[in-house]
C-alpha positions as CSV (number, residue, x, y, z in Angstrom):
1,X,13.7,-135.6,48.8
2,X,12.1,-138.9,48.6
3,X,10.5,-140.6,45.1
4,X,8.4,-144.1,45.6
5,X,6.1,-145.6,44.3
6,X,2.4,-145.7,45.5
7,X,0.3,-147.4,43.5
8,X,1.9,-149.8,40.8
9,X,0.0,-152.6,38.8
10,X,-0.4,-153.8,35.4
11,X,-3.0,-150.4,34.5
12,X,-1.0,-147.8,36.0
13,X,1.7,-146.9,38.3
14,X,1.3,-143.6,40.8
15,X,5.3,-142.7,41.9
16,X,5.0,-139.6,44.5
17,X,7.7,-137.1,45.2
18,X,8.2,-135.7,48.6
19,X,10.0,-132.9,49.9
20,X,12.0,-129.7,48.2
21,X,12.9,-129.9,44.9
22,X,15.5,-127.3,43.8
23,X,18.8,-127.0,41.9
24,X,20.4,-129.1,44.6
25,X,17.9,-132.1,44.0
26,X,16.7,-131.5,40.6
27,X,19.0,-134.0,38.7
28,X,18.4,-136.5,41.5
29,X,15.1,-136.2,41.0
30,X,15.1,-136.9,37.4
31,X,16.9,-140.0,37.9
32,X,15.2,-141.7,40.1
33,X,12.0,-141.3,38.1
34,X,13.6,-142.7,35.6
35,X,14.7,-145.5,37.3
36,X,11.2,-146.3,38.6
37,X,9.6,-145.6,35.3
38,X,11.7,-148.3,33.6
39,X,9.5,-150.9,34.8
40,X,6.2,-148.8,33.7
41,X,3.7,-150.8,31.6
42,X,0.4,-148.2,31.8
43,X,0.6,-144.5,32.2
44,X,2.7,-142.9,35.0
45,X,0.9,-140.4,37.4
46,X,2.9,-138.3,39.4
47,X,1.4,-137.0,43.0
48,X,3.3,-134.5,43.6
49,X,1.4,-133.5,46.6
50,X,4.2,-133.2,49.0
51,X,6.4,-131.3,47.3
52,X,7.4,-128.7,50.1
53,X,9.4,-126.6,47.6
54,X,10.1,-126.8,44.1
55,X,11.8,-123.9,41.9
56,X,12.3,-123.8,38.1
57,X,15.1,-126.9,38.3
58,X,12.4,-128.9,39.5
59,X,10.1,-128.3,36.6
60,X,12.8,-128.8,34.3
61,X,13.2,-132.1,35.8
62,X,9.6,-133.4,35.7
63,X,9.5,-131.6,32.3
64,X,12.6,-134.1,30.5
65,X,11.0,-137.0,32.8
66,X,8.1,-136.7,30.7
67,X,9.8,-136.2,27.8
68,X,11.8,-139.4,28.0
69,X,9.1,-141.7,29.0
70,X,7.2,-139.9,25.7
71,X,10.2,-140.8,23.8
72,X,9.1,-144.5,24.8
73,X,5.9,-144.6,23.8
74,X,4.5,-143.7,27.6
75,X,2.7,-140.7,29.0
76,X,3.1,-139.4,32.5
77,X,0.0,-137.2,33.9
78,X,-0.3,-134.9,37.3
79,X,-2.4,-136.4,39.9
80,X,-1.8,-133.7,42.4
81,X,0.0,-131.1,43.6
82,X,1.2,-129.5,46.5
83,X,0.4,-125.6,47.0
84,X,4.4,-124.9,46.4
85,X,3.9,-126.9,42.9
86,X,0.5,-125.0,42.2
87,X,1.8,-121.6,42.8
88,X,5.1,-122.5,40.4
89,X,2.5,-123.7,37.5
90,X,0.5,-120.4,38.1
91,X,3.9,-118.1,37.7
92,X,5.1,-120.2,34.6
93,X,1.2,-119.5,33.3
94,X,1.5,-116.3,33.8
95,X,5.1,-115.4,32.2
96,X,3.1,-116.7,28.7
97,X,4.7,-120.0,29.0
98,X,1.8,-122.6,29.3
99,X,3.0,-125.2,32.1
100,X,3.4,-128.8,31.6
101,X,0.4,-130.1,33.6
102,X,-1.3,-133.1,31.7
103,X,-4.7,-133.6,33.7
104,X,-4.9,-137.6,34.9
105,X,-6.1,-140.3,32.3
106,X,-10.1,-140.5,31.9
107,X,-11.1,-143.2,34.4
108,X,-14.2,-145.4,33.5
109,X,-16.6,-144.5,36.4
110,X,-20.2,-145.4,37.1
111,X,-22.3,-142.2,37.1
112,X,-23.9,-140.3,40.3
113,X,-27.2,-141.0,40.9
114,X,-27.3,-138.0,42.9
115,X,-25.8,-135.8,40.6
116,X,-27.8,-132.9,39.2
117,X,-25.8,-133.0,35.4
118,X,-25.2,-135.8,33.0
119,X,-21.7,-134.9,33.0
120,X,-20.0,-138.1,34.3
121,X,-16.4,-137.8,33.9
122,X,-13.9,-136.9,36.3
123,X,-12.9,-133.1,36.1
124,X,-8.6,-132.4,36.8
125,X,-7.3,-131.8,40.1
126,X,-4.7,-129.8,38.3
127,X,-6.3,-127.1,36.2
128,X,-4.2,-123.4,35.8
């Protein structure tokens, strides 16, 4: 499993997690987050689009990761996911349990031209 940042300036940082994510790696995981969001001025997006395997471990990881950097006065948001991710949110759904997926930060964009809707804001990549 691998956890590096991506994108990281004074707005936002983007830290992406690659690989399986299970009982074995779960604590790692949450570590090294933390150690990367120490440095975190703006709001923290995960891409967590190649995750090749994640079981309930690694949702309690990303779940105290963004518990701790609420704790400090931060918020952390899903930018993407992986189908191994997706289909773990859709089971914890399911079971009653709403799953921790906070939807990106609004970005300020201009509106298309071309579009056939006033709406102008961008819509989650994550949605359950």
């Amino acid at each position: 499993m691998d956890v590096y940042f991506t994108r990281r300036d004074e707005r936002l940082h983007m830290i992406a997690v690659r690989g399986e994510v299970d009982l074995a790696t779960a604590w790692d995981l949450l570590l090294r987050l933390r150690m990367l969001a120490a440095s975190a001025s703006g709001p923290i997006l995960l891409d967590l689009s190649q995750i090749t395997f994640i079981d309930c471990s690694g949702l309690r990881a990303l779940r105290a990761f963004e518990r701790h950097v609420a704790t400090a006065g931060g918020s952390v948001h899903v930018a993407a996911v992986s189908l191994a991710v997706a289909r773990l949110f859709e089971l914890v759904s399911s079971c009653g349990d709403r799953a921790w997926i906070p939807a990106p930060p609004a970005l300020e964009t201009a509106p298309d031209p071309a579009a056939t809707h006033s709406e102008s804001s961008m819509s989650a990549i994550v949605g359950v």
